[in-house]
C-alpha positions in Angstrom: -101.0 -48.8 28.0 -100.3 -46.2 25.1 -96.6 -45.1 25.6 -93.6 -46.5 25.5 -92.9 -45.9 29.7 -95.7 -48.0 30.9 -94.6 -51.2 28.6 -91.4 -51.4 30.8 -91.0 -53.1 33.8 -89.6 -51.2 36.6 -91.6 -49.1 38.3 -89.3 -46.4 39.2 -89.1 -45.7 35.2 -92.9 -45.9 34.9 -93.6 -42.8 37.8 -94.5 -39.9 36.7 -93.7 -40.1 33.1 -96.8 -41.5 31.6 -99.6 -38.9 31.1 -102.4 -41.8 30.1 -101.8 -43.1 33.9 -102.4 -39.8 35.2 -105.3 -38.8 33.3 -106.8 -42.2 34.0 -106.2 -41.6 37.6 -107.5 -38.1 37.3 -110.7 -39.5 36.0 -111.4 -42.3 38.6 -110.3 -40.0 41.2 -113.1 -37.5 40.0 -115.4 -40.1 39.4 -115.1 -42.1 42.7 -114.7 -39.0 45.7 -118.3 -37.7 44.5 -119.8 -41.3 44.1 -118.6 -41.8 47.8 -119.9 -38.8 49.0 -123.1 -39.1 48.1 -124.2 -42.5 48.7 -121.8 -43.3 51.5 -120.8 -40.4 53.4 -123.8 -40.8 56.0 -122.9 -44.1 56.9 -118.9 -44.9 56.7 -119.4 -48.1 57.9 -121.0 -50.0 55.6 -118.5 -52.6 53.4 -119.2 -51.3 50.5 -118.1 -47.3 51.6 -114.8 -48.8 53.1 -114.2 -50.5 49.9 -115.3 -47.4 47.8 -112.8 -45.6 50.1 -109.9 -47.6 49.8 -110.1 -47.0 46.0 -110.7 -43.3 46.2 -107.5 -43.4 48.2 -105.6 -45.7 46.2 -106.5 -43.7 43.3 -105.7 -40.1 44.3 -102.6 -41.6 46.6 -101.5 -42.8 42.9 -102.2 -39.7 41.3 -100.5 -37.6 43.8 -97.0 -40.2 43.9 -97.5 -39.2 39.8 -97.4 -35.8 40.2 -94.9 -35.4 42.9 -92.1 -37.2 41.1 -93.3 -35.1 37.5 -92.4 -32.0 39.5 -89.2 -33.7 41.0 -87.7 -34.8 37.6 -88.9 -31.3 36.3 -87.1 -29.4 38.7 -84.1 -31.6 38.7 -83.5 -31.2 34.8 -83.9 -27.7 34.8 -80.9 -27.8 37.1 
């Protein structure tokens, strides 16, 4: 990755510090709902739509882990 957060190798330190993650994640999330929602949304079933799925939540279940613990460190520097 390009900062220095993501080269080490806990993963509490990585969280919601590295803005290349997030925009990353940003971009497959944005990029993967719509995909699945128009080729797969009629028929949920099929392998490929599950797997499709699974990333779209992987991805934005990522992004949103990112985000939460961004606005938790925020807050409790300000303090």
């Amino acid at each position: 990755m390009s900062c220095n957060d993501c080269e080490e190798s806990i993963f509490k330190q990585k969280i919601g510090r590295c803005r290349a993650c997030m925009m990353q994640l940003t971009v497959l999330s944005l990029i993967c709902w719509p995909l699945w929602w128009w080729n797969y949304a009629d028929n949920p079933t099929l392998v490929e739509s599950i797997a499709l799925l699974f990333f779209c939540i992987a991805f934005s279940g990522l992004l949103s882990l990112h985000l939460v613990v961004l606005i938790y460190r925020k807050l409790s520097a300000s303090e």
